[in-house]
Residue, then its C-alpha position, 0 to 999 in steps of 0.5 A: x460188430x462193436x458199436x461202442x468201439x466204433x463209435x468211440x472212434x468215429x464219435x460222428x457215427x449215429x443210431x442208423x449205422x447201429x445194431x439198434x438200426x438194423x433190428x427195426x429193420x429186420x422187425x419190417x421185413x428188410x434184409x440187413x447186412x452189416x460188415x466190420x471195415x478196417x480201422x474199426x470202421x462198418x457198414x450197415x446196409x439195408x436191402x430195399x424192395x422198391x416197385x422201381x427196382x430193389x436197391x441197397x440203403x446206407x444211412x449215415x455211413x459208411x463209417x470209416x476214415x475218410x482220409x483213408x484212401x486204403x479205408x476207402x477203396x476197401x469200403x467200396x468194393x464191400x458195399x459194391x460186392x454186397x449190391x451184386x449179390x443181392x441184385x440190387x439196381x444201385x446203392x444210396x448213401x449218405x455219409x456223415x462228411x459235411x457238405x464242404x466242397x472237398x467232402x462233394x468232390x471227394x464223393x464224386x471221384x468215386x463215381x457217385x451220383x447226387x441221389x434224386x432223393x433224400x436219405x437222413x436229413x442233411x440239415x440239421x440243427x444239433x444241440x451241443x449238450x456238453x454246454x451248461x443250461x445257462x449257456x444253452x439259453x442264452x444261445x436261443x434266439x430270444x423268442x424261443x427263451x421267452x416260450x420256454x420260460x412261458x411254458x414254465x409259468x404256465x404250468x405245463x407238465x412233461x411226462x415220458x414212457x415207453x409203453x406200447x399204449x403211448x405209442x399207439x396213442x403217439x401215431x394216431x395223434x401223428x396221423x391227425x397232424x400230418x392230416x393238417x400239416x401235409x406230410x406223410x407220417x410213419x406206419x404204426x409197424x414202424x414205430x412198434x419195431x423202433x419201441x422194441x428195438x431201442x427199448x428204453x432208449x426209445x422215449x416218447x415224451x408228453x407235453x400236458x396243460x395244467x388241466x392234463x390235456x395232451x398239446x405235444x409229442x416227441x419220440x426220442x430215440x438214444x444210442x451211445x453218441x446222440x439222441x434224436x428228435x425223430x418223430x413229433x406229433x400236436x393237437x390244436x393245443x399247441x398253437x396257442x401253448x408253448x408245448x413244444x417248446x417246453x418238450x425240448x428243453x425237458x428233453x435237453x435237460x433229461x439228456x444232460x444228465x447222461x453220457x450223451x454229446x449231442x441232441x439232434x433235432x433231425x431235419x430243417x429246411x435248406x436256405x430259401x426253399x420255402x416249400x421244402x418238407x420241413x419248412x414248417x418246423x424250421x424257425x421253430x427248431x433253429x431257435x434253440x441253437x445258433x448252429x446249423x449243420x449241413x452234411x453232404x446230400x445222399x449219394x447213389x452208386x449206380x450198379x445196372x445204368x438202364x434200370x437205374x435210368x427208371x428210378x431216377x425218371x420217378x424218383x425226380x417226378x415225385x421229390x418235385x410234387x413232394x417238396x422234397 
């Protein structure tokens, strides 16, 4: 596997089709098989163990050419060759296509199924970083540029590390968030093996007062094309201090300085669905960027049509309390 080939390539490719990927989820415990596909194209596939039934993830991928009917064709007969033999119940994807009418028909001619959940967020707002600093201001919505000019004036300090003491210090300030926000926050496993995997690409940065008192976390994980915005945390600071806010544009900042295209903030809410998991972040995150990106919702290839028939009676029950 050569990821800088193939991302150089496929520049739409992400961290969840990388070697980085597949080492966090060997670290948990997961089966990872990964396959070169022609025209440089791979797939990284996951070996789910669900009470519901096992089943193959791919996040972000395959990466191939899409236009390619023979890249296709050889794509899917790998990935459908890999489930039988590992016993899996279905297989659940997300490409990296753009939620066009061509790109969901396309999905649909192959015999897949709109998945009753999700798999990486397919609404996003991703942050061009081959724009200069000027032009990124003045492409926030005026509220955000004030906060993050107030942050400034405010003296707020940033710092960042990748030590095992932080991150500890990140996930128990994770689990007082999600206590008050509603969500369910990531095992402390999981961000240990994604610390070891991604190693100095996995930052988590620190927004302080004047006075030296956390008020806001981000964990920021690189690799070659992009960097991700993929875990955040706040204490009670950060509802009367810009913190955030002048987490991001210090992570802006920072990433302009590398060979990195694009800044992904990783999740909003779909339009009018006020009670959708990553509602609360939405207005704060679209507020850096006038763009919003929508890629094709996951996608499920069913392999044992029964046992499927199980996961998809839950899976819908809990995507509807969840608010997914």
């Amino acid at each position: 596997m050569n990821w800088a080939k193939t991302c150089a390539k496929y520049p739409e490719a992400n961290f969840y089709q990388s070697p980085n990927w597949a080492k966090v989820n060997e670290l948990i415990g997961d089966k990872t098989i990964t396959k070169d596909l022609m025209n440089d194209g791979l797939v990284l596939a996951i070996v789910r163990n669900a009470k519901r039934g096992r089943y193959l993830e791919i996040p972000c991928g395959p990466i191939i050419d899409w236009k390619n009917k023979a890249a296709i064709k050889e794509a899917f007969a790998e990935i459908t060759k890999i489930a039988k033999e590992n016993r899996c119940v279905f297989v659940r994807l997300r490409p990296q296509l753009l939620a066009t009418p061509e790109n969901l028909k396309l999905l649909k001619s192959l015999d897949l199924r709109p998945s009753p959940m999700h798999l990486a967020a397919e609404h996003t707002v991703i942050i061009d970083l081959t724009k200069t600093e000027e032009e990124l201001l003045a492409d926030m919505r005026r509220q955000t540029r004030y906060e993050v000019k107030q942050a400034a004036k405010q003296g707020i300090i940033l710092e960042k590390s990748n030590s095992e003491e932080l991150f500890k210090e990140f996930h128990a300030v994770q689990l007082e968030t999600a206590k008050r926000k509603g969500f369910i926050p990531p095992k402390l496993e999981n961000l240990l093996a994604e610390r070891e995997a991604f190693g100095d690409d996995a930052l988590i940065y620190v927004a302080y007062s004047a006075e030296h008192e956390p008020i806001a976390y981000g964990l920021i994980l690189k690799d070659l094309n992009e960097a991700e915005y993929y875990e955040a945390a706040s204490t009670d600071l950060n509802r009367r201090l810009p913190g955030a806010y002048a987490l991001i544009w210090e992570v802006v900042k920072d990433l302009k300085k590398t060979d990195i295209k694009r800044f992904n903030l990783y999740g909003i809410a779909p339009p009018n669905q006020p009670h959708h998991r990553y509602a609360g972040v939405t207005t704060f995150k679209t507020g850096f960027t006038s763009e919003k990106t929508e890629y094709v919702p996951a996608h499920d290839l069913v392999i044992s049509k029964v046992k499927y028939l199980k996961n998809l009676v839950v899976e819908t029950a809990r995507r509807k309390k969840r608010h997914l």
